[in-house]
N, CA, C and O atoms as a printed pandas DataFrame, in Angstrom:
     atom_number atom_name residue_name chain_id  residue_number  x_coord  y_coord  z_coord
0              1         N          UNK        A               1   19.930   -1.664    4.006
1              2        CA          UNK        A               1   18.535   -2.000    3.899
2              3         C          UNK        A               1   18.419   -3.510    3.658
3              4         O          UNK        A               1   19.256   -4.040    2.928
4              5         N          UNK        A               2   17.590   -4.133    4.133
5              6        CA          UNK        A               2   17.293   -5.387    4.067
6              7         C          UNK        A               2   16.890   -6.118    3.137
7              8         O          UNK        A               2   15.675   -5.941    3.224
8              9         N          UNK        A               3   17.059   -6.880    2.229
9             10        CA          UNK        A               3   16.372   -7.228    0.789
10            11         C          UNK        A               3   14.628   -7.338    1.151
11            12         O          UNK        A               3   14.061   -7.678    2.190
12            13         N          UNK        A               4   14.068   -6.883   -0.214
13            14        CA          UNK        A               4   12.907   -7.034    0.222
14            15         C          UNK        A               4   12.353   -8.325    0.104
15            16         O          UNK        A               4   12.815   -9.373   -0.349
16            17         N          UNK        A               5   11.139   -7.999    0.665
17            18        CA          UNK        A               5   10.397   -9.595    0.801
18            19         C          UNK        A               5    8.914   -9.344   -0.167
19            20         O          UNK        A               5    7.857   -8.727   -0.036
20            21         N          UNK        A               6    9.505  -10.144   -1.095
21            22        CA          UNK        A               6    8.283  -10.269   -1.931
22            23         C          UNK        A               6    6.973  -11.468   -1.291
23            24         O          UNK        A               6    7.058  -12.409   -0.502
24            25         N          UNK        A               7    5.641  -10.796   -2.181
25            26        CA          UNK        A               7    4.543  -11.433   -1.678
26            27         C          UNK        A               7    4.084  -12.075   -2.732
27            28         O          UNK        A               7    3.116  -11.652   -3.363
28            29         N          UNK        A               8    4.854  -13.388   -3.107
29            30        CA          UNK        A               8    4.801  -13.636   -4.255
30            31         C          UNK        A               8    2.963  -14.551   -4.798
31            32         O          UNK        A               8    2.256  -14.384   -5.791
32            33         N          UNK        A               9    2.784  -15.630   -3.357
33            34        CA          UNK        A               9    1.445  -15.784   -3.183
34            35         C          UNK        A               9    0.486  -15.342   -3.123
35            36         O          UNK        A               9   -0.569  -15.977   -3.105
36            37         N          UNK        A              10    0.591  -14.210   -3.080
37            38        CA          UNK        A              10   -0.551  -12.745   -3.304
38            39         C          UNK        A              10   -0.769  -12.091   -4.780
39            40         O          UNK        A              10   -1.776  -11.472   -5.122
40            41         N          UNK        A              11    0.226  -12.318   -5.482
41            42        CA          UNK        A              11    0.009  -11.258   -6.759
42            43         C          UNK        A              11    1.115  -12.070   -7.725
43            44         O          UNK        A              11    1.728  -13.094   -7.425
44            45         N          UNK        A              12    1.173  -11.446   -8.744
45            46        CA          UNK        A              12    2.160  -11.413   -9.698
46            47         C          UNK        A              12    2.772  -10.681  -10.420
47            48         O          UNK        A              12    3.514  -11.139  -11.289
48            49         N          UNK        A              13    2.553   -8.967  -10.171
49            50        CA          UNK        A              13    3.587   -7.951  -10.221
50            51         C          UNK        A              13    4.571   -7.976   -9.887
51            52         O          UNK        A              13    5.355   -7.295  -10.548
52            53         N          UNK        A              14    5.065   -8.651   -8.842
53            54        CA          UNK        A              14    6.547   -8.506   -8.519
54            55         C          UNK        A              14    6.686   -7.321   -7.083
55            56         O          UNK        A              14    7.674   -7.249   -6.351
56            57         N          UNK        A              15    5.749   -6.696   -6.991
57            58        CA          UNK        A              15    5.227   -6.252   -5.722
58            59         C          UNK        A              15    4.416   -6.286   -4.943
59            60         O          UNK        A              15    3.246   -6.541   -5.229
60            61         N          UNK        A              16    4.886   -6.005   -3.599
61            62        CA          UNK        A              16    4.069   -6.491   -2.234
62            63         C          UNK        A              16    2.829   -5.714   -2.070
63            64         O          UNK        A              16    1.699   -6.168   -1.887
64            65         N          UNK        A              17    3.220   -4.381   -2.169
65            66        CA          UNK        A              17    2.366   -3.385   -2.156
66            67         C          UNK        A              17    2.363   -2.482   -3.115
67            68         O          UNK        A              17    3.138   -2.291   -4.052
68            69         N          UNK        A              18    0.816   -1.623   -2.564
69            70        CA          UNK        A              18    1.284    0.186   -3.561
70            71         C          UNK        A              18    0.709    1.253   -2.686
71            72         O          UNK        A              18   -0.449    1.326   -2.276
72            73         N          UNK        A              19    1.615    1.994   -2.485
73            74        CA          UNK        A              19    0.937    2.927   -1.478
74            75         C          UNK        A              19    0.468    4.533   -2.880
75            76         O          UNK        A              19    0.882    5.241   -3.798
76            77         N          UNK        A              20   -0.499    4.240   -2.116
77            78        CA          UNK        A              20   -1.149    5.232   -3.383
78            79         C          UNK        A              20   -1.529    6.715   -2.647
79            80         O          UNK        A              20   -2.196    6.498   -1.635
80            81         N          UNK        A              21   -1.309    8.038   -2.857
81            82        CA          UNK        A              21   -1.721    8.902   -2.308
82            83         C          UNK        A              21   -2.756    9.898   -2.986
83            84         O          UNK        A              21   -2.633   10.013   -4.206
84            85         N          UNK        A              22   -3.931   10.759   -2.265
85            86        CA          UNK        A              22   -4.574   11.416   -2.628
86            87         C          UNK        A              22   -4.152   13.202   -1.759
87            88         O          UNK        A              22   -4.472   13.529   -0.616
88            89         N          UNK        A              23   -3.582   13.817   -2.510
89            90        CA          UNK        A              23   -3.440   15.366   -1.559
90            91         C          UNK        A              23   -2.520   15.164   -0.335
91            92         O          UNK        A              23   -2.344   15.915    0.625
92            93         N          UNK        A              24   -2.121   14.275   -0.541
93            94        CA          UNK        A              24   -1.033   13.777    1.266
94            95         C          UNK        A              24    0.241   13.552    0.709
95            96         O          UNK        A              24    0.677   12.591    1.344
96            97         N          UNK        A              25    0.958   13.844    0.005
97            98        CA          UNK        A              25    2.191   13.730   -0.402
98            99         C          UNK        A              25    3.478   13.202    0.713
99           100         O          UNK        A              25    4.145   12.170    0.789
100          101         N          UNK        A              26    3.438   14.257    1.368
101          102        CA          UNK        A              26    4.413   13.809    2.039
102          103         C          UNK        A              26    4.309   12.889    3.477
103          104         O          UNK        A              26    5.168   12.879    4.359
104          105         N          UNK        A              27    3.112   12.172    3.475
105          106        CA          UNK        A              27    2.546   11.050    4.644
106          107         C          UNK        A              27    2.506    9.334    3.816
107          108         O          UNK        A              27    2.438    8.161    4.185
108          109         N          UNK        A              28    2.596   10.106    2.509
109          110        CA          UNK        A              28    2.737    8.643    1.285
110          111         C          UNK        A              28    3.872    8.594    1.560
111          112         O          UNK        A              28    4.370    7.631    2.143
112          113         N          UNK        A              29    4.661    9.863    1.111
113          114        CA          UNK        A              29    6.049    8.925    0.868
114          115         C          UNK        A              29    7.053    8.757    2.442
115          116         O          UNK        A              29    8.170    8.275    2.631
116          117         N          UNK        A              30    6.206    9.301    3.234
117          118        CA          UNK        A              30    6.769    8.836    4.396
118          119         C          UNK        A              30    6.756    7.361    4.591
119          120         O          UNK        A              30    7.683    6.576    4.792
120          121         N          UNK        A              31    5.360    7.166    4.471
121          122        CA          UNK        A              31    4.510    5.510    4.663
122          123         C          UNK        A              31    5.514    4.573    3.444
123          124         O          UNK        A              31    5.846    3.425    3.740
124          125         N          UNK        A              32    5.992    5.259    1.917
125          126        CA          UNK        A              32    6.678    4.395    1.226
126          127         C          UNK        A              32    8.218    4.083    1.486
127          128         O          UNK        A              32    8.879    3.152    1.026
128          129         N          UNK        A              33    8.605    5.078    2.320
129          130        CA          UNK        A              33   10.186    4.804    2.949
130          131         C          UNK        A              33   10.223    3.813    4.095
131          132         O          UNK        A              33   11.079    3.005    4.459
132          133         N          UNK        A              34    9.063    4.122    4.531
133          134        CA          UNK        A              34    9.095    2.981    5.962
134          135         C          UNK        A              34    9.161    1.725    5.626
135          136         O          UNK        A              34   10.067    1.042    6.104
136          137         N          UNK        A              35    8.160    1.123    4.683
137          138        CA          UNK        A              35    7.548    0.018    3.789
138          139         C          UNK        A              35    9.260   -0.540    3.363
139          140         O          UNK        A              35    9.939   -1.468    3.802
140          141         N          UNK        A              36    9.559    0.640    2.191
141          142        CA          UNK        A              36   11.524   -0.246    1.898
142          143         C          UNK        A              36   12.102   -0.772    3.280
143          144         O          UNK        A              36   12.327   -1.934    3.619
144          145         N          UNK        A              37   12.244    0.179    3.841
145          146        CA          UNK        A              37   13.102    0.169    5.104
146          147         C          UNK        A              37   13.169   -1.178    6.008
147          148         O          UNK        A              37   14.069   -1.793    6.580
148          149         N          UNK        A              38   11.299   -1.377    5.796
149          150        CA          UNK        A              38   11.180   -3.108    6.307
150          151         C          UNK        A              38   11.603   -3.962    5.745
151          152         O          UNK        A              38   11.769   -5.044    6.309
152          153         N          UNK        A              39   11.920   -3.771    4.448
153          154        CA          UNK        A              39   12.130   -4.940    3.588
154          155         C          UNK        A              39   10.744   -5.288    2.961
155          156         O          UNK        A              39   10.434   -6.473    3.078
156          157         N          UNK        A              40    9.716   -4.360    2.222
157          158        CA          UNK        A              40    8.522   -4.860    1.414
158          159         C          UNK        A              40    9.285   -4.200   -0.070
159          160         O          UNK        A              40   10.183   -3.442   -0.437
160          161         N          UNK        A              41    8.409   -4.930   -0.485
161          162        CA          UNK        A              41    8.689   -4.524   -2.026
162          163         C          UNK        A              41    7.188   -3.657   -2.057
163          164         O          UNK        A              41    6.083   -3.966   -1.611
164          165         N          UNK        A              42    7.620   -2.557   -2.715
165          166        CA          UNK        A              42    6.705   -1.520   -2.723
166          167         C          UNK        A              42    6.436   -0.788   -3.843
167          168         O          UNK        A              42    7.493   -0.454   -4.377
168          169         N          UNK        A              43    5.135   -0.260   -4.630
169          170        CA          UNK        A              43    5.587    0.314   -5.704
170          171         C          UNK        A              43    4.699    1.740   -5.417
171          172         O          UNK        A              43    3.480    1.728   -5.594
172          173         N          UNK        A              44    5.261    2.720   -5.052
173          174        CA          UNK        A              44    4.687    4.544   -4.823
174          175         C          UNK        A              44    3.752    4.730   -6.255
175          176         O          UNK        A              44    4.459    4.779   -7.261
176          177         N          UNK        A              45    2.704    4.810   -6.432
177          178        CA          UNK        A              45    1.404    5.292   -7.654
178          179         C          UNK        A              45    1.383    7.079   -7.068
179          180         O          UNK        A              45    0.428    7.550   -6.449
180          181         N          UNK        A              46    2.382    7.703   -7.355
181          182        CA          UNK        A              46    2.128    9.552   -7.399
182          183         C          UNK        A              46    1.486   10.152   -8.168
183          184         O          UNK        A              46    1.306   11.370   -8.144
184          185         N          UNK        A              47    0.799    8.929   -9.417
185          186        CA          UNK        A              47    0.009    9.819  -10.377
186          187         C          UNK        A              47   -1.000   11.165   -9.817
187          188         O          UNK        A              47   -1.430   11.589   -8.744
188          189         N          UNK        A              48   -1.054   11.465  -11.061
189          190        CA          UNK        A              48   -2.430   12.668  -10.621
190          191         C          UNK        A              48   -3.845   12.065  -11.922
191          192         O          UNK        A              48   -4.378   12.579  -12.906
192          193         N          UNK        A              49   -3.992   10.514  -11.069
193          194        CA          UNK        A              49   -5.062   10.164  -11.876
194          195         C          UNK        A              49   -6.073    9.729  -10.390
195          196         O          UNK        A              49   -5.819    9.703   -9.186
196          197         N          UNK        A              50   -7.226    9.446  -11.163
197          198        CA          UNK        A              50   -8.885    9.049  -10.041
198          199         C          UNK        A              50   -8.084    7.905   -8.872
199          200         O          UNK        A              50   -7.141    7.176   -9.177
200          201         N          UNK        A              51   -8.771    7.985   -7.420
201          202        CA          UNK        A              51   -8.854    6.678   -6.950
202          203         C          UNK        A              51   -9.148    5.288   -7.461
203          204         O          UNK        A              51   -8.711    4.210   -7.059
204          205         N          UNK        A              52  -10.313    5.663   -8.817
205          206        CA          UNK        A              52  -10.669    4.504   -9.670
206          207         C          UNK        A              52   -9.588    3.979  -10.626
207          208         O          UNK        A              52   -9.421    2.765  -10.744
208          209         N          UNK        A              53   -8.952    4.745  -11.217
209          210        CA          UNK        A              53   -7.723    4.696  -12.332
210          211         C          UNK        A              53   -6.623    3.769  -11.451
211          212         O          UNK        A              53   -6.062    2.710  -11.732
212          213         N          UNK        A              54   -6.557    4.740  -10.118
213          214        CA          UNK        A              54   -5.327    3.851   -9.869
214          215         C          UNK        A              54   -5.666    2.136   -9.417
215          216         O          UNK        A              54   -5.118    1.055   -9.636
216          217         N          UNK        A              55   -6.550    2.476   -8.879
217          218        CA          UNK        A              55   -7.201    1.191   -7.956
218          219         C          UNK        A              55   -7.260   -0.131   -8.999
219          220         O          UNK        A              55   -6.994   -1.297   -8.708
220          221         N          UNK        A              56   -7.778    0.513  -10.571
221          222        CA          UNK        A              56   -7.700   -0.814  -11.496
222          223         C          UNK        A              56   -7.091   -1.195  -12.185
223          224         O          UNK        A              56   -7.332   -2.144  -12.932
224          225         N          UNK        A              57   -5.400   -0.070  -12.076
225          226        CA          UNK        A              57   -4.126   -0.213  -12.417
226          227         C          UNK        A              57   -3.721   -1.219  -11.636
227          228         O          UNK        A              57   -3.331   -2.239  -12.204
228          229         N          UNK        A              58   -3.720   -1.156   -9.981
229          230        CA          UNK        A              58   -3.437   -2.192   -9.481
230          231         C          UNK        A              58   -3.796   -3.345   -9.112
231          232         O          UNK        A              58   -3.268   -4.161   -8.357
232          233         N          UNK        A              59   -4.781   -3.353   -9.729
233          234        CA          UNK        A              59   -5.455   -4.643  -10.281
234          235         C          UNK        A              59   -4.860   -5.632  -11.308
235          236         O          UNK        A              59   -4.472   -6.801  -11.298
236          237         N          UNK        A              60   -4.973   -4.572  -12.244
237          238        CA          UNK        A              60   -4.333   -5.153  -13.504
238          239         C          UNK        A              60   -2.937   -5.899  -13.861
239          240         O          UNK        A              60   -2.684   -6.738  -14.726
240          241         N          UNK        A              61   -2.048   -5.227  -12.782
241          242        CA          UNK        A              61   -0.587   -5.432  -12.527
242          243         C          UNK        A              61   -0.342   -6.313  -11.211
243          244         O          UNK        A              61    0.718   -6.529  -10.624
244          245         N          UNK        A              62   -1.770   -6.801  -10.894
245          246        CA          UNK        A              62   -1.187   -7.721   -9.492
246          247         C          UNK        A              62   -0.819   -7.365   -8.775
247          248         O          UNK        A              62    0.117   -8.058   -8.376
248          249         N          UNK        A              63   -0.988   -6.538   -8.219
249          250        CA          UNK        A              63   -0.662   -5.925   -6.923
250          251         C          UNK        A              63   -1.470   -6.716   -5.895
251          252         O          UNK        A              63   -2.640   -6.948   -6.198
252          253         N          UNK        A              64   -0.958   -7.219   -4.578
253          254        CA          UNK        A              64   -1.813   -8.030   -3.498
254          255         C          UNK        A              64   -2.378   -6.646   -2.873
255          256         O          UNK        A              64   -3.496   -6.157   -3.031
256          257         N          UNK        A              65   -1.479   -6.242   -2.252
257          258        CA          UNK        A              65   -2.372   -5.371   -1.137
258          259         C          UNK        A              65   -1.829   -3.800   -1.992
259          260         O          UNK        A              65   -0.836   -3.474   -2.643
260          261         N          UNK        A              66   -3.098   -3.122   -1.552
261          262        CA          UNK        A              66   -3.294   -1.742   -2.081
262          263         C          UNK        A              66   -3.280   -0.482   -0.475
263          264         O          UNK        A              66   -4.156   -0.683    0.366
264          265         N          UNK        A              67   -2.665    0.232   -0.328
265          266        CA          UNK        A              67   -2.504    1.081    0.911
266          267         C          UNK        A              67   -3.171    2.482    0.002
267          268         O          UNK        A              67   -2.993    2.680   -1.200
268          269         N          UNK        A              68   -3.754    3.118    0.695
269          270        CA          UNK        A              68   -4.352    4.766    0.251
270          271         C          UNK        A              68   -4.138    5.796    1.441
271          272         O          UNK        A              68   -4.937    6.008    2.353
272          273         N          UNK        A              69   -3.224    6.236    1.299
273          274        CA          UNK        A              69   -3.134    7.638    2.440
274          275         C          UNK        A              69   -4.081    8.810    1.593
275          276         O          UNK        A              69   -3.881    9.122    0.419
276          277         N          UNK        A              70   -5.354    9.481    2.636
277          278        CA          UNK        A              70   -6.043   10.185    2.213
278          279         C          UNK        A              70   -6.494   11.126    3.671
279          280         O          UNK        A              70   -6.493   10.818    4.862
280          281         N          UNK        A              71   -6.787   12.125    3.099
281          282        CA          UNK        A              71   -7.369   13.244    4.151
282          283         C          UNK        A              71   -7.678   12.932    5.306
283          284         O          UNK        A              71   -7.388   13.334    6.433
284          285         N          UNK        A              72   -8.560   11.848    4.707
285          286        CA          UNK        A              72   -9.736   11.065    5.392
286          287         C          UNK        A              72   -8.852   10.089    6.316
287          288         O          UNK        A              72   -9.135   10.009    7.511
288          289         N          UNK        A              73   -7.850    9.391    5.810
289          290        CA          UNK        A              73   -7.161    8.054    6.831
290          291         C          UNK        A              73   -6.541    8.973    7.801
291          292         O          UNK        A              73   -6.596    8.758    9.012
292          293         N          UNK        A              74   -5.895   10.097    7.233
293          294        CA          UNK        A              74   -4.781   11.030    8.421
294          295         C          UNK        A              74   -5.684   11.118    9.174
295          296         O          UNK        A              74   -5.484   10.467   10.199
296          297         N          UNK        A              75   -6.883   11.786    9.138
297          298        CA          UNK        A              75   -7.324   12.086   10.727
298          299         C          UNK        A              75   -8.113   11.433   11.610
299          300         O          UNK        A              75   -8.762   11.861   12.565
300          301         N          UNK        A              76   -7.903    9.741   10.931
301          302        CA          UNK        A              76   -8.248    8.950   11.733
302          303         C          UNK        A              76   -6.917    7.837   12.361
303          304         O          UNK        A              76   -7.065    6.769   12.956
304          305         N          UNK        A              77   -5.529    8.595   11.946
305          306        CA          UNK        A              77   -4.258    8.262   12.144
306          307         C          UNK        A              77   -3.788    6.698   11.757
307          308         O          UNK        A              77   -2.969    5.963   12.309
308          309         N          UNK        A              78   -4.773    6.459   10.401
309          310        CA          UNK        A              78   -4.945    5.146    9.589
310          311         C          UNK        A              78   -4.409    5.253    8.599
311          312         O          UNK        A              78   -3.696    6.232    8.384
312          313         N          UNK        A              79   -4.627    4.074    7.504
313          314        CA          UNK        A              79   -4.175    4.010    6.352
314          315         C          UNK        A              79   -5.039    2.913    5.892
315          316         O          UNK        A              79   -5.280    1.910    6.564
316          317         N          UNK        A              80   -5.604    3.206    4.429
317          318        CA          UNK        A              80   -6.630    2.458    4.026
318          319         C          UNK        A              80   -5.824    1.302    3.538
319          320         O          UNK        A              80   -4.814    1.454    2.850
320          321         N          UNK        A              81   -6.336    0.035    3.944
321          322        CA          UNK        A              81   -5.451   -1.047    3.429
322          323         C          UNK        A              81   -6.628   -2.260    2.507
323          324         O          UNK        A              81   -7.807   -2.381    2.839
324          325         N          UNK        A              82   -6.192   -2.794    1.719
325          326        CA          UNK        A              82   -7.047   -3.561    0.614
326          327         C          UNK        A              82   -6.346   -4.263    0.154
327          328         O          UNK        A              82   -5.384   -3.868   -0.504
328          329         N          UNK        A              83   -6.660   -5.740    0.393
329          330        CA          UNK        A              83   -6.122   -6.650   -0.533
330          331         C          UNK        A              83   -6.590   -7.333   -1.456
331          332         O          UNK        A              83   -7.617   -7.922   -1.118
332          333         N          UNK        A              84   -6.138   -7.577   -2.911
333          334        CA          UNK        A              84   -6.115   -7.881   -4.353
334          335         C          UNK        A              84   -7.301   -8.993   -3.781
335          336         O          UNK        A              84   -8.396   -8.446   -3.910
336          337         N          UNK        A              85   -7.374   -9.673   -3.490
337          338        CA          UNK        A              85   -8.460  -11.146   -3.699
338          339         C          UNK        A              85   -9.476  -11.078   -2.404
339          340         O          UNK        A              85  -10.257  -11.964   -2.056
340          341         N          UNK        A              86   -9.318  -10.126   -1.942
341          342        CA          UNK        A              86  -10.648   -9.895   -0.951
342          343         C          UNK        A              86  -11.361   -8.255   -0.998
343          344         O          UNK        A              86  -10.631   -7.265   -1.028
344          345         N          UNK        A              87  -12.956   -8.146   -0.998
345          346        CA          UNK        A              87  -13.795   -7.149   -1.191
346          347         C          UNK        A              87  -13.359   -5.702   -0.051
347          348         O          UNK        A              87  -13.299   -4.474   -0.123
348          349         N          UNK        A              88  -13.142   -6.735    0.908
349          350        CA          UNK        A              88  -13.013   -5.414    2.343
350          351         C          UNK        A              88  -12.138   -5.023    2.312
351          352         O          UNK        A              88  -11.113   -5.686    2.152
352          353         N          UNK        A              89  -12.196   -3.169    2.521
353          354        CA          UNK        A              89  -11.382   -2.053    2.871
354          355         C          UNK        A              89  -11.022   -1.965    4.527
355          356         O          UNK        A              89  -11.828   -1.422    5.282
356          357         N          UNK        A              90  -10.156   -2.357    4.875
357          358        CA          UNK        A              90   -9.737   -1.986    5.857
358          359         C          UNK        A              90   -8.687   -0.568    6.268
359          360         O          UNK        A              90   -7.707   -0.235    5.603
360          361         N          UNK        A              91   -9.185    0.137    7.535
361          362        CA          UNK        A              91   -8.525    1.112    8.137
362          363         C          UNK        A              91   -7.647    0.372    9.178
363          364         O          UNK        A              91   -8.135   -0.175   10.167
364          365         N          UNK        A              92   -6.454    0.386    8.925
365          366        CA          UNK        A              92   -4.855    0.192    9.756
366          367         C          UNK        A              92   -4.561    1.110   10.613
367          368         O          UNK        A              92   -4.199    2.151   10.064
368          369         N          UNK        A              93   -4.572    1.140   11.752
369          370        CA          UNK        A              93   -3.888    2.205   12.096
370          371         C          UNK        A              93   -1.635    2.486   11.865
371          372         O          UNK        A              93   -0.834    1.552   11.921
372          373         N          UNK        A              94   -1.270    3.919   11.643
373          374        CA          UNK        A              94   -0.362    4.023   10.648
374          375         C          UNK        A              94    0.704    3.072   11.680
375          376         O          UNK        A              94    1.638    2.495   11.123
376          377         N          UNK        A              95    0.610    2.993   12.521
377          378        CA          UNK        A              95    1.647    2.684   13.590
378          379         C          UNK        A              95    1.791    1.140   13.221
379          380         O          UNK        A              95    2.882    0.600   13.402
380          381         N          UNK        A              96    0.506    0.278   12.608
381          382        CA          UNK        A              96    0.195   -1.284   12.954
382          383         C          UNK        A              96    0.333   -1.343   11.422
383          384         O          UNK        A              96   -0.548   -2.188   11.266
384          385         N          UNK        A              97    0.684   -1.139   10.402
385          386        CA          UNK        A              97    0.439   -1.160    8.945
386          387         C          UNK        A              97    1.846   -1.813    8.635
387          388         O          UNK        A              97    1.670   -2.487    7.620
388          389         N          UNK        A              98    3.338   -1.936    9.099
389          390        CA          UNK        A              98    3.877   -2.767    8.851
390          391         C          UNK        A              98    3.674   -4.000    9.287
391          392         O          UNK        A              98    3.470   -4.890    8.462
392          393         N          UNK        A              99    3.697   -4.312   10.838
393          394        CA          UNK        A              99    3.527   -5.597   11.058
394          395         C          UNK        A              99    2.322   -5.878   10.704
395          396         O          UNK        A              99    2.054   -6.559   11.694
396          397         N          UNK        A             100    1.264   -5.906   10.016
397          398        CA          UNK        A             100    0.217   -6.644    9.225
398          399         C          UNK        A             100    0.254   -6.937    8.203
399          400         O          UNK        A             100   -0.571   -7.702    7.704
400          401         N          UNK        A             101    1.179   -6.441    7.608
401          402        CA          UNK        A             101    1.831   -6.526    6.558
402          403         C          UNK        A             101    2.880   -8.005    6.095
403          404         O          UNK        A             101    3.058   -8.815    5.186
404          405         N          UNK        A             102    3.326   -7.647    7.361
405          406        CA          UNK        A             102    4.685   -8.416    7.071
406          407         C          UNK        A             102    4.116   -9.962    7.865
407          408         O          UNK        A             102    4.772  -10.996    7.740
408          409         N          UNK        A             103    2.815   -9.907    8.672
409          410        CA          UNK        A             103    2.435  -10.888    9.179
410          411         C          UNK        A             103    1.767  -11.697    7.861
411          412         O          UNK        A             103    1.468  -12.888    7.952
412          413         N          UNK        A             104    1.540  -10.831    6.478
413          414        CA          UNK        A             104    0.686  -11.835    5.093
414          415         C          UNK        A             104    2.476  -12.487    4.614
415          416         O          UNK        A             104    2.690  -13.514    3.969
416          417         N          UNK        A             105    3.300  -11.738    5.044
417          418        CA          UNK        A             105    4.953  -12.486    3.932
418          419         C          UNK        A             105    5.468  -13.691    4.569
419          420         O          UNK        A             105    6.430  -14.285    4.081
């Protein structure tokens, strides 16, 4: 595996991302193996707490960009993507969510 590539200009957690899941378990941690595999530094949120809880956890901890696999992104074959210092939610499609990624490192 490739060392990861931190986003260090984005945050100050020490991670790139967080892929956070709601009821999709195994499309998160698909989406969080891919993410290592590129070389992101990634941190998986599996809690069983609110979209709100987690969302201002990763706030709090600096997280740049925030990913949400939800019901709702699968069957639009997306992934909700959000970054730490800007308002807009963007839908990724799952295929384009690394290289946009790796185009902010």
């Amino acid at each position: 595996m490739p060392p990861a590539k931190p986003l260090a200009t984005h945050g100050h957690s020490g991670f790139g991302a967080l892929v956070t899941k709601f009821k999709v378990k195994s499309h998160s941690e698909k989406l969080y193996y891919s993410l290592q595999r590129a070389g992101i530094d990634v941190l998986y949120d599996d809690r069983d707490e609110s979209p709100g809880v987690k969302s201002e956890d990763a706030d709090l901890i600096g997280i740049p960009i925030r990913l949400v696999v939800s019901e709702r992104t699968l069957n639009e074959h997306s992934v909700e993507m959000k970054m730490r210092d800007e308002k807009k939610i963007r839908l990724i499609k799952q295929n384009k969510i690394i290289p946009e990624i790796l185009k902010i490192t």
